[in-house]
C-alpha positions as CSV (number, residue, x, y, z in Angstrom):
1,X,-12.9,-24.3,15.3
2,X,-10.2,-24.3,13.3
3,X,-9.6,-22.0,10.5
4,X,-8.7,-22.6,7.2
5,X,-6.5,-20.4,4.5
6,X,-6.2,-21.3,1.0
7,X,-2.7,-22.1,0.1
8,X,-0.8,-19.5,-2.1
9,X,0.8,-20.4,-5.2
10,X,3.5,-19.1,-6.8
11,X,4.6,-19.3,-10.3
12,X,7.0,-17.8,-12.4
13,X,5.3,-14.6,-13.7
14,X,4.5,-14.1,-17.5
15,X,4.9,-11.6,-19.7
16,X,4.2,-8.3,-17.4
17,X,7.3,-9.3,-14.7
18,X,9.8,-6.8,-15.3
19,X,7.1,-4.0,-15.6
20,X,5.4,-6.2,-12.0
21,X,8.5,-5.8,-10.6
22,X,9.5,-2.8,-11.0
23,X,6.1,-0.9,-9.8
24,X,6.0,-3.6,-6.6
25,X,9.7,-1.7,-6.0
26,X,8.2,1.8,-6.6
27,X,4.9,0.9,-4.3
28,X,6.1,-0.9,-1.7
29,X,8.7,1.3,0.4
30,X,6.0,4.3,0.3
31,X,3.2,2.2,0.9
32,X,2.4,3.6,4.4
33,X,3.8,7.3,3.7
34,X,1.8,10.4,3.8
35,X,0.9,12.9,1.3
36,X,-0.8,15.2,3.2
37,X,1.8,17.7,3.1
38,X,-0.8,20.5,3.9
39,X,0.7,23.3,6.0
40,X,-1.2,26.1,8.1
41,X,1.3,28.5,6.9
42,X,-0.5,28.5,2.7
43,X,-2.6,31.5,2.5
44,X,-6.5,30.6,3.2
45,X,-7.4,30.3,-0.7
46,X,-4.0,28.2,-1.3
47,X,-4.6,24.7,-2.7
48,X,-4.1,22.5,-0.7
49,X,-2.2,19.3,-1.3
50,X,-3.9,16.1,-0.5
51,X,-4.1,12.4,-1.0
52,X,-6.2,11.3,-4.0
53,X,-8.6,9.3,-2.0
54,X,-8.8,12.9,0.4
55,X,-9.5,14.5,-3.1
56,X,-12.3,12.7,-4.2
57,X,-14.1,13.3,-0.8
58,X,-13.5,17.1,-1.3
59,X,-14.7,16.8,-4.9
60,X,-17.7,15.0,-3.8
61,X,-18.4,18.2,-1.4
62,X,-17.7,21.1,-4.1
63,X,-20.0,19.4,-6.8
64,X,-23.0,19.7,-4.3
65,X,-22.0,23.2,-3.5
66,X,-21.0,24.5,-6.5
67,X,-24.2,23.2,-8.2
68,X,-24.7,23.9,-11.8
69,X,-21.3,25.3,-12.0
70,X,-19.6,22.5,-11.2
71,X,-18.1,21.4,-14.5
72,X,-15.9,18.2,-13.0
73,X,-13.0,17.8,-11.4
74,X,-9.4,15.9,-11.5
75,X,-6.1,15.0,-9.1
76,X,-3.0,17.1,-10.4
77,X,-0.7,13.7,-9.0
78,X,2.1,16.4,-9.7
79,X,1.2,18.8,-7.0
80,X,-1.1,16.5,-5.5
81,X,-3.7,19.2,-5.7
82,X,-7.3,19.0,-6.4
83,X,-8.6,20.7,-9.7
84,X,-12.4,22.0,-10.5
85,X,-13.5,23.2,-13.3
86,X,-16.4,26.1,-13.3
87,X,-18.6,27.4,-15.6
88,X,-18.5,31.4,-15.1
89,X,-22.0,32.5,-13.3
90,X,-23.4,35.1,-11.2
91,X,-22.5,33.8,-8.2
92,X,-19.2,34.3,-7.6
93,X,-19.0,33.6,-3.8
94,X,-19.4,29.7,-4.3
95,X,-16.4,30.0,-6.0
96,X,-14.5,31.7,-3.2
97,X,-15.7,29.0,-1.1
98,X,-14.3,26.4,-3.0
99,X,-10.8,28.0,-3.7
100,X,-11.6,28.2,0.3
101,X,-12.2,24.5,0.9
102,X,-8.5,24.2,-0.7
103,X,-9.0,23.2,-4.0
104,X,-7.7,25.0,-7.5
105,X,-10.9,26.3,-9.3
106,X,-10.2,26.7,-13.0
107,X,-13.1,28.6,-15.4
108,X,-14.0,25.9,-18.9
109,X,-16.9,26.2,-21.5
110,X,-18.9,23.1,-20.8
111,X,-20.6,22.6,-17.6
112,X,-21.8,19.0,-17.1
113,X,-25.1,19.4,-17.8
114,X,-24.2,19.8,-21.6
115,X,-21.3,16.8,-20.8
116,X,-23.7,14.4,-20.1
117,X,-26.4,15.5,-22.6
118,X,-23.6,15.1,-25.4
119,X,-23.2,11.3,-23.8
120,X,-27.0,10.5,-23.7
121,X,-26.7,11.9,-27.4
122,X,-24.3,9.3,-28.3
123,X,-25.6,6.4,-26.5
124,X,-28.8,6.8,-28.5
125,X,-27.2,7.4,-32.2
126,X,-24.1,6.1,-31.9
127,X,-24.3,3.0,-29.3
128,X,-21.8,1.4,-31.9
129,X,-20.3,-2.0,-31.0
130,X,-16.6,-1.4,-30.6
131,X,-16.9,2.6,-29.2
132,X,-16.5,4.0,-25.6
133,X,-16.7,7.2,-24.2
134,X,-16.4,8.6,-21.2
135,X,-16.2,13.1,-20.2
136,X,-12.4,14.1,-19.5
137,X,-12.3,16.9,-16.8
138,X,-8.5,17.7,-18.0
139,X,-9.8,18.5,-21.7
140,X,-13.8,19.5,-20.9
141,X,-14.7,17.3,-23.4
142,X,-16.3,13.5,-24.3
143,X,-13.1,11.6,-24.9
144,X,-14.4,9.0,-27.4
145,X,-12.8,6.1,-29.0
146,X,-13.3,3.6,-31.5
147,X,-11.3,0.6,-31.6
148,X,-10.0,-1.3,-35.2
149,X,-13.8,-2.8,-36.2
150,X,-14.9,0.3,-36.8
151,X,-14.8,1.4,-40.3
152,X,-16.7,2.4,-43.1
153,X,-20.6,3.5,-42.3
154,X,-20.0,2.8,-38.6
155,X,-17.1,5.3,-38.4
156,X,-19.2,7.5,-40.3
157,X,-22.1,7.7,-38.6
158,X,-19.7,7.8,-35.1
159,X,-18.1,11.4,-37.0
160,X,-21.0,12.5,-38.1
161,X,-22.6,12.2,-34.3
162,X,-19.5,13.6,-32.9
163,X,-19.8,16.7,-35.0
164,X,-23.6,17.5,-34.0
165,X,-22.9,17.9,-30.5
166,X,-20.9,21.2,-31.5
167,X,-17.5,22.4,-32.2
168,X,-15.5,21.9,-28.4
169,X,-17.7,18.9,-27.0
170,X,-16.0,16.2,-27.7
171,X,-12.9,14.4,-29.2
172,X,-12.6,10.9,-31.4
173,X,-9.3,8.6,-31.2
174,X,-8.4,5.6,-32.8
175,X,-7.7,2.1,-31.0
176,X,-5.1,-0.2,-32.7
177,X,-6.7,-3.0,-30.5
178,X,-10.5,-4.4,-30.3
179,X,-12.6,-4.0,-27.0
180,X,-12.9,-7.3,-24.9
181,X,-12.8,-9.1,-21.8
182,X,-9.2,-11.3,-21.6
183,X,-9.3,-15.1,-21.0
184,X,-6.6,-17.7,-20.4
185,X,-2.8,-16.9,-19.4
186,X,-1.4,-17.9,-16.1
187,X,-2.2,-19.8,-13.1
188,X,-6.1,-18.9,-11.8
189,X,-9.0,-20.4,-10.4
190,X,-11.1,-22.5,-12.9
191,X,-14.9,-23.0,-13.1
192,X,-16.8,-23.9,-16.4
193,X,-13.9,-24.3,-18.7
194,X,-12.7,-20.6,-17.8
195,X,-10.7,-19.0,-15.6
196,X,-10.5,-15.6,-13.9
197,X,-8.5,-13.6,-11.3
198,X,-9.5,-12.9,-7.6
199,X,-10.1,-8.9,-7.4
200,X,-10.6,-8.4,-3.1
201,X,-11.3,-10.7,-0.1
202,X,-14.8,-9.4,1.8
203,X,-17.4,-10.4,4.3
204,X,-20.8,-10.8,2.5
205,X,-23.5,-9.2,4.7
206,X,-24.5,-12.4,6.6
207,X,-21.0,-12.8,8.1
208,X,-19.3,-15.5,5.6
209,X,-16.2,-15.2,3.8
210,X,-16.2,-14.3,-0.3
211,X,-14.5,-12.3,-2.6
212,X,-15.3,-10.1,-5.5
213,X,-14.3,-10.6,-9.2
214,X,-15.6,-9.7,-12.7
215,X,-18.8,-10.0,-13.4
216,X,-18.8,-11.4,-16.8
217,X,-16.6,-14.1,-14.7
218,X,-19.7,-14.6,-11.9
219,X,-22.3,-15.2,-15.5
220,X,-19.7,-17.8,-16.9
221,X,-19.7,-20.3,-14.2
222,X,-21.3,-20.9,-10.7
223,X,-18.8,-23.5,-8.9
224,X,-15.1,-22.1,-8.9
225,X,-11.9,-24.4,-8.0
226,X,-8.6,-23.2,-7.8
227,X,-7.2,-26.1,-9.7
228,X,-8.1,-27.2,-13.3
229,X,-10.7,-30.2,-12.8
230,X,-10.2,-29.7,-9.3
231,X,-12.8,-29.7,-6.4
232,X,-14.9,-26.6,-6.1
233,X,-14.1,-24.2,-3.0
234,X,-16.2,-21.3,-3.8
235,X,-19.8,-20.5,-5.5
236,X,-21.5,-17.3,-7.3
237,X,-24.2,-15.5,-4.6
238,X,-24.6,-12.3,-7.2
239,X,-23.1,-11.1,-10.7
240,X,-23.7,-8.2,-12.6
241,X,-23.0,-8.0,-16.7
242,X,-23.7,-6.5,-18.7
243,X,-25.2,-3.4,-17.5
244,X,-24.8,-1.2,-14.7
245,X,-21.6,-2.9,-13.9
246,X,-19.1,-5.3,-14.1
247,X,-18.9,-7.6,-10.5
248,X,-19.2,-10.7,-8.8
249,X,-19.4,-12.1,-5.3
250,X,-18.7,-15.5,-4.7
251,X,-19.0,-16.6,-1.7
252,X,-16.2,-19.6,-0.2
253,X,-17.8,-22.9,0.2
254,X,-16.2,-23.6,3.6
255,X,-17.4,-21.0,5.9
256,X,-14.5,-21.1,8.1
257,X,-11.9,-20.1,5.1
258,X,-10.3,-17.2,6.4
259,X,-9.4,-14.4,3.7
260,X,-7.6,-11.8,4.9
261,X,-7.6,-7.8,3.5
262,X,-4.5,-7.6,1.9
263,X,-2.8,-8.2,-1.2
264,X,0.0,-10.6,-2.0
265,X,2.8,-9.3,-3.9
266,X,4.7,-12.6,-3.8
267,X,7.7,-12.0,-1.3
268,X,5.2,-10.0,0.8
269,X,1.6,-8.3,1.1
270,X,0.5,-4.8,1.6
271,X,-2.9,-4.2,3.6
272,X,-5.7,-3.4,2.1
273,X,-8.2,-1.1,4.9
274,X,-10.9,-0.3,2.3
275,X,-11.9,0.7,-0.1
276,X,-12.0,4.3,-2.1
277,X,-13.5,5.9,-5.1
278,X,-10.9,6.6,-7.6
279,X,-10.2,10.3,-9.0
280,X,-9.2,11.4,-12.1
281,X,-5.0,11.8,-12.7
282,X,-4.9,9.4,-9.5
283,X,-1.3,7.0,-9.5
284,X,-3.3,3.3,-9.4
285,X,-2.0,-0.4,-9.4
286,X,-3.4,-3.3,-10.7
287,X,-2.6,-7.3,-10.2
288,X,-3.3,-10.1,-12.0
289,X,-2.6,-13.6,-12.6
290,X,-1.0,-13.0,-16.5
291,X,1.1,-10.0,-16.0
292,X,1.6,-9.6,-12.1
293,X,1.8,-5.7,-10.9
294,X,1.2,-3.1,-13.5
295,X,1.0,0.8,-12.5
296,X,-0.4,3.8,-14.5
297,X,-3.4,6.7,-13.9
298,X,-6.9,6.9,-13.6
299,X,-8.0,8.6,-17.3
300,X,-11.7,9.2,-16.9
301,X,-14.8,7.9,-14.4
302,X,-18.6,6.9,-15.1
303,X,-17.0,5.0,-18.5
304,X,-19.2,3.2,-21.2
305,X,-18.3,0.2,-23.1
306,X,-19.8,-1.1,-25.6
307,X,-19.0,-4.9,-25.9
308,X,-19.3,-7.5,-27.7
309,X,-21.8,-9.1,-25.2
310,X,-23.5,-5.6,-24.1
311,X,-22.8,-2.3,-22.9
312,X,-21.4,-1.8,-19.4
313,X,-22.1,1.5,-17.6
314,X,-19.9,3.2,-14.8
315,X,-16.8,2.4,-15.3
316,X,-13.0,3.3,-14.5
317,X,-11.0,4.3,-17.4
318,X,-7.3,3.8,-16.8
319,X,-3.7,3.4,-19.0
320,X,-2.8,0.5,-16.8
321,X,-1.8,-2.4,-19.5
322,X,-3.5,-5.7,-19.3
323,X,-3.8,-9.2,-21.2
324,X,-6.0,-12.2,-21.3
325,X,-5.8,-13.9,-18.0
326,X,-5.6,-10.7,-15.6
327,X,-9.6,-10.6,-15.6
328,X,-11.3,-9.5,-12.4
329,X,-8.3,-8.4,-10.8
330,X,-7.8,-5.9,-8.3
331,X,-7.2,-2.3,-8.7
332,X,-5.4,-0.3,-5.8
333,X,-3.6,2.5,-4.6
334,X,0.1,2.9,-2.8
335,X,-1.3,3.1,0.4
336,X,-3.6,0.2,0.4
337,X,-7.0,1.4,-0.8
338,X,-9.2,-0.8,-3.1
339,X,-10.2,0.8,-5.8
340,X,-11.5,-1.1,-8.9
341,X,-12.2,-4.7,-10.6
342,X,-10.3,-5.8,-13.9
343,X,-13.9,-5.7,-16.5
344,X,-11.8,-5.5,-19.9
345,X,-10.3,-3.3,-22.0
346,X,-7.3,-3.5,-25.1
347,X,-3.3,-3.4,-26.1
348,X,-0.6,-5.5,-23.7
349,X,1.7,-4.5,-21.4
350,X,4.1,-4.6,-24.1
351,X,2.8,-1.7,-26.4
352,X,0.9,-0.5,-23.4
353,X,-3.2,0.6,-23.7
354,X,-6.6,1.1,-22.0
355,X,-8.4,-1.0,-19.4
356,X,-11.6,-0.5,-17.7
357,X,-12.3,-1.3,-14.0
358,X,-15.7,-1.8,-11.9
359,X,-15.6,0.6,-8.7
360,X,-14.8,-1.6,-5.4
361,X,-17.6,0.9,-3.8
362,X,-20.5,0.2,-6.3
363,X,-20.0,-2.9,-6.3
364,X,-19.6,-3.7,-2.2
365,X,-22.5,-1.7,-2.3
366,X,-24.8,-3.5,-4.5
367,X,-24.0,-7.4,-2.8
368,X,-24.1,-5.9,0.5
369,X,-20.4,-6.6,1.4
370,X,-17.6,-4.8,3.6
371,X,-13.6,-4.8,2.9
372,X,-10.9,-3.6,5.4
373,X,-10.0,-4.3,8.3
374,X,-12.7,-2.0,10.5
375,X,-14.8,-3.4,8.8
376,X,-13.8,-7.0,9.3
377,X,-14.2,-7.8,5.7
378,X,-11.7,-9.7,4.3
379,X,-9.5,-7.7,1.8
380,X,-8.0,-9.2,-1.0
381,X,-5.7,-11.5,-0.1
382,X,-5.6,-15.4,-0.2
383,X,-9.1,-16.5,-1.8
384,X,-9.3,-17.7,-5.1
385,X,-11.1,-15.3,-7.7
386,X,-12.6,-17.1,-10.6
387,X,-15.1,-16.6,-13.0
388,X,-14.7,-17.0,-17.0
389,X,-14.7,-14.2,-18.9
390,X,-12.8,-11.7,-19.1
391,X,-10.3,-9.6,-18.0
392,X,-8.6,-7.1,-18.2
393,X,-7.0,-5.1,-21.0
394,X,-6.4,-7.1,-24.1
395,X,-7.1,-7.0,-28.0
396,X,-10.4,-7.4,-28.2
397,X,-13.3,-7.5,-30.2
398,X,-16.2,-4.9,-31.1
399,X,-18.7,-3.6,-28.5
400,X,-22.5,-3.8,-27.6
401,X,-24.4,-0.9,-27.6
402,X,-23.5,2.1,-25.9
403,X,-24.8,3.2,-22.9
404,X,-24.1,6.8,-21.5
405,X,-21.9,7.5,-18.8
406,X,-19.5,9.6,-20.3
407,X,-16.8,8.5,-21.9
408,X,-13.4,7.1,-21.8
409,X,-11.9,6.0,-24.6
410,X,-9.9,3.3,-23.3
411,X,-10.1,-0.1,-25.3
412,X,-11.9,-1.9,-22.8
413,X,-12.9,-5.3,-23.7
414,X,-15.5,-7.2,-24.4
415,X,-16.2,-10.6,-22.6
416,X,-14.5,-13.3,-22.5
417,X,-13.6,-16.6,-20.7
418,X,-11.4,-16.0,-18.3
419,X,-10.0,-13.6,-15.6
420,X,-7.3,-14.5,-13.3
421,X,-6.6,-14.7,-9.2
422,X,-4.8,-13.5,-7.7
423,X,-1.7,-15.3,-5.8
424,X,-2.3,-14.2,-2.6
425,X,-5.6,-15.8,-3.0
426,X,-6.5,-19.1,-4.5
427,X,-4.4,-19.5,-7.1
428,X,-2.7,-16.7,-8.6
429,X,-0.5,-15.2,-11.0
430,X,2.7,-15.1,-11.0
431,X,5.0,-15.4,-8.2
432,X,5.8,-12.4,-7.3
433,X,3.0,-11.1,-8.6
434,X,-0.5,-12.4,-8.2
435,X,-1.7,-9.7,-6.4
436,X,-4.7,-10.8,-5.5
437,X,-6.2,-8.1,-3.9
């Protein structure tokens, strides 16, 4: 039976090329290098140094032992080190075990117990259309912000929560931009009038070929083409949004479409294997169809944004620029782990700004998919990603209610038509650039 791969476009890229460009130079030649530069010669209680994705595994393991002292953690990128935070107890051995394990242990004020109850407290009095928030282990505090609709009572009564939860809980920051989802720009799939971007290539649990995307792409439209008015090639099994989540699978129509785990960067693709939760101060890269390859940090995890059309919970908060068209577009590290989906978020990638991701891992593991190559998934590479709505990082409008999750601040976006895809997969962005995922 033969097989057969959806052609790869390539266009000249928009707005984001340089800034594509120039991070595909900075990824690519260190794709496949190591940063476990961990030596046997550190004393025992030396940090060690260690790869993000190694990081987050290790944090995983010190918040269950460290229990109620565990007050969050972060990746210094710097000295590629892993930071917790403490709060100062009785018990000082579980401390000595985790300065043990290899990470830096550092002593704050709020442990995340009172974190999350300040969150709680600001989803149910201040769940203000236009506000995110998200807990910043770097500061140990609520990082909120408020993007440009709100003013007058609404900023107010966001203060006035702010300042109930106690002096040293939490910090407010102003967003030039509005929250949103981005639509149009660049070349993408189409379905319903919209279009969106292709986020990763995966096999859907009963074997078939699919990809995730945006899930405020997945709610837009059902059928997705990767031409405008064109034939459909691909169709929405599951979509998530608003709510606990932002992701979509779609499933190709033609069962023998092969989609490959990789992303294509235009003159050539790096290998996705799977897929990884993100950590905070982690390097990440994004693709998408508007502004090709864009780079920055992971700012905060477990985000809220309030949109327009709803809150979404559980978020990635990043500084990675976006604009309308980049939707649903695949977040990833230099060494070819998936890490997030393009939901929304504010600014361009010329004044730079905030965009929120869905996890890869939440969201294979709600539809039941695998990505990588172990896995036999199919990474993010040629498919089409589509869905209307929204995409990544753009102006945008106001917000839904809030729901907890801590907070981020970013300007994440609200919904709208379109996303992107990716080149490497149906139809992408730009040339060089339509990392599809």
């Amino acid at each position: 039976m033969s097989h057969k791969r959806i052609p790869k476009r390539r266009a000249a890229m928009a707005a984001g090329g340089v800034v594509a460009l120039g991070a595909a130079a900075i990824l690519l030649p260190n794709a496949n290098a190591s940063q476990d530069g961990g030596s046997s010669d550190h004393a025992a209680a030396a940090p060690r140094t260690l790869k993000a994705a190694d990081a987050s595994d290790l944090a995983a393991r010190l918040a269950g032992l460290l229990g109620d002292t565990f007050a969050g953690s972060y990746y210094d990128s710097g000295a590629r080190q892993l930071v917790v935070n403490v709060v100062p107890g009785d018990d000082n051995q579980v401390v000595a075990q985790a300065e043990q394990a290899g990470a830096k242990v550092r002593q704050v004020d709020n442990s995340m117990g009172e974190l999350r109850s300040g969150a709680q407290t600001l989803k149910a009095e201040a769940g203000i259309p236009g506000t995110a928030w998200a807990i910043d282990p770097r500061t140990n505090k609520i990082l909120v912000t408020a993007d440009s609709t709100v003013t007058g009572d609404r900023w107010d009564r966001l203060e006035s929560t702010v300042d109930g939860l106690g002096s040293g809980m939490a910090t407010v920051r102003k967003s030039a931009g509005t929250f949103k989802t981005f639509a149009s720009g660049g070349d993408a799939i189409f379905g319903g009038g919209a279009r969106c971007s292709l986020g990763f290539n995966v096999t859907a649990g009963d074997g078939s070929p699919a990809f995730l995307t945006a899930g405020h792409c997945g709610v837009a439209a059902d059928q997705w083409s990767d031409a405008q008015g064109g034939q459909p090639i691909a169709t929405v099994d599951q979509a998530v949004f608003p709510g606990q989540g932002d992701f979509a699978l779609v499933k190709y129509d033609d069962p023998a479409t092969e989609a490959p785990s990789e992303v294509n960067l235009g003159d050539q693709t790096l290998p996705i294997s799977g897929a990884a939760e993100a950590a905070v101060g982690q390097e990440v890269f994004r693709m998408g169809s508007t502004t090709g390859l864009a780079d920055g940090q992971v700012l905060g995890l477990d985000a809220t944004v309030n949109y327009p059309e709803g809150t979404v919970t559980g978020l990635i908060q990043t500084d990675v620029c976006a604009e309308p068209g980049d939707s649903g577009g695949s977040l990833f590290t230099r060494d070819g782990l998936a890490i997030g989906l393009t939901s929304g978020g504010s600014g361009d990638c010329t004044v730079g700004g905030e965009t929120f991701f869905q996890p890869v891992t939440t969201a294979l593991a709600a539809v039941g998919a695998t990505l990588g190559g172990e896995d036999g998934g199919a990474g993010a590479g040629d498919a089409s990603g589509a869905g209307a709505g929204a995409g990544e990082e753009g102006d945008a409008g106001g917000a839904g209610d809030a729901g907890d999750g801590g907070a981020g601040a970013g300007d994440g976006g609200g919904a709208g038509d379109a996303g992107e895809t990716g080149d490497g997969a149906a139809v992408g962005g730009g040339d060089g650039s339509g990392l599809t995922g």
